[in-house]
C-alpha positions as CSV (number, residue, x, y, z in Angstrom):
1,X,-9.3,19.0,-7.8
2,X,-7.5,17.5,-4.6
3,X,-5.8,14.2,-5.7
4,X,-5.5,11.3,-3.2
5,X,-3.5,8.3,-3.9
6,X,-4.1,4.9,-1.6
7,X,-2.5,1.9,-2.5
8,X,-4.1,-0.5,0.1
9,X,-4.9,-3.9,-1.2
10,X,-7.3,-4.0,1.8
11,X,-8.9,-1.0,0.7
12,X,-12.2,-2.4,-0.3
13,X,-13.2,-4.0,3.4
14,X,-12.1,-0.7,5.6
15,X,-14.6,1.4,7.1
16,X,-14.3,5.5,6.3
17,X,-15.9,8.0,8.2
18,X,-15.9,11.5,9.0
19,X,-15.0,11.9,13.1
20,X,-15.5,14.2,15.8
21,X,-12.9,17.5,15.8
22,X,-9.4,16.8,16.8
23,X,-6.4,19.4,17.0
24,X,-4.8,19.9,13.2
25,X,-1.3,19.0,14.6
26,X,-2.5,15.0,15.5
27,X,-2.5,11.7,14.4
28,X,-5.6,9.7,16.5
29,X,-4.9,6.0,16.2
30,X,-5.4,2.7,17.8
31,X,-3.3,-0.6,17.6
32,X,-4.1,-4.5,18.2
33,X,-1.4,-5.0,20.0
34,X,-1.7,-1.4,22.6
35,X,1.6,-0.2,21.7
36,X,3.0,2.7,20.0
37,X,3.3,2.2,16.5
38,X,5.9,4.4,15.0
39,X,5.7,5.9,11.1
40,X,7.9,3.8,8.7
41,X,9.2,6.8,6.8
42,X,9.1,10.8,8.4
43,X,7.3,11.5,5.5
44,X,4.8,14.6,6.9
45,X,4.8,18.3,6.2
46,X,6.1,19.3,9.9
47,X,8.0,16.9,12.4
48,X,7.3,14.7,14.5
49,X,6.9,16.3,18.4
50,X,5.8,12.8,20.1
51,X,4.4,9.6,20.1
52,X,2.3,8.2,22.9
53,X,-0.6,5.6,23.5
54,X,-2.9,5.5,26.7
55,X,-5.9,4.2,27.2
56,X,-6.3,2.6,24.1
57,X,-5.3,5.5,21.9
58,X,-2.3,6.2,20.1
59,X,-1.4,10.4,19.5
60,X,1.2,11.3,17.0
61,X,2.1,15.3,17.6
62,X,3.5,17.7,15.4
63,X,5.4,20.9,15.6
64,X,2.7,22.5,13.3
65,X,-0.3,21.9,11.6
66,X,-0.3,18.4,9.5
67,X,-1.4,18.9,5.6
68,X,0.8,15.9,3.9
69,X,0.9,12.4,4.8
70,X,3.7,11.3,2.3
71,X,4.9,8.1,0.8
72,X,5.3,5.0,2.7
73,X,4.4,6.8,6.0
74,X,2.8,4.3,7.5
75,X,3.7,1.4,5.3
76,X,3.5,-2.4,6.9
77,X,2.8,-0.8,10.0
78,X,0.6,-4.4,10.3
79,X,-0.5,-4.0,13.9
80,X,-2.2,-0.3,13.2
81,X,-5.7,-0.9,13.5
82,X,-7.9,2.5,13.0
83,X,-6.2,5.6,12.0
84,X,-8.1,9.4,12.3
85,X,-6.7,11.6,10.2
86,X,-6.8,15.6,11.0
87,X,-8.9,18.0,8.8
88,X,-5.9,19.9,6.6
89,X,-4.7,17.0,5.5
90,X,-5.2,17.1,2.0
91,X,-3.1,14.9,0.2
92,X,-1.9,11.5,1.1
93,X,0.8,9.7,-0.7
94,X,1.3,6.4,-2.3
95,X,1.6,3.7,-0.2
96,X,1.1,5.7,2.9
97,X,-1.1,3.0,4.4
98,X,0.2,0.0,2.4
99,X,0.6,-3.3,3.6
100,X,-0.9,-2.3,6.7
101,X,-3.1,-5.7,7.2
102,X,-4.7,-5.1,10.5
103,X,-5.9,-1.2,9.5
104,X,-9.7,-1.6,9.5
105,X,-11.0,1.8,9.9
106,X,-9.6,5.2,8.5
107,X,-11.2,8.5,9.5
108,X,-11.3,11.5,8.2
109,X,-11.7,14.8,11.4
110,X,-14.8,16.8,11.1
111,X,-14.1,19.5,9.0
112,X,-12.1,17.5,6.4
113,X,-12.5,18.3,2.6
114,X,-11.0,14.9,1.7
């Protein structure tokens, strides 16, 4: 049975839904403010290739395909707003999305068994 561990105090008024297919090395996200937000902690299973955000959407890139979110990735990140997570992800650590006040909506890619 795949665990998943979400410490988000907010937890209880965020949206989750299943989104269209995305590539397996991304990170889809949006912001209130239009700007890049960058991970609190390198905590992923392959590194970090790039960070932009255009038109409205942010796109973390890895160098491989993205299965682990870890600890504290994304922690008081408070101007992340909607976050789609890629299909192979299949575990997410604790606190990856704490304190993260403004995070409304988390998605999961088609395809994902979370």
């Amino acid at each position: 049975m795949k665990k998943i561990f979400f410490i988000l105090a907010a937890l209880c008024c965020m949206t989750v839904a299943k989104a269209q297919t995305q590539p397996n090395n991304e990170i889809w996200y949006t912001s209130s403010d239009n700007k890049v937000v960058t991970p609190s902690n390198d905590n992923f299973n392959v590194s970090i290739v790039s960070n932009d955000y255009n038109d409205g959407k942010g796109v973390i890139k890895f160098s491989g395909e993205l299965t682990s979110i870890g600890e504290f990735a994304f922690n008081a990140k408070t101007t992340l707003a909607s976050v789609t997570i890629p299909a192979l992800v299949t575990s997410i650590g604790n606190s990856a999305f704490g304190n993260c006040s403004g995070l409304t909506t988390l998605t999961f890619a088609e395809g994902s068994q979370l």
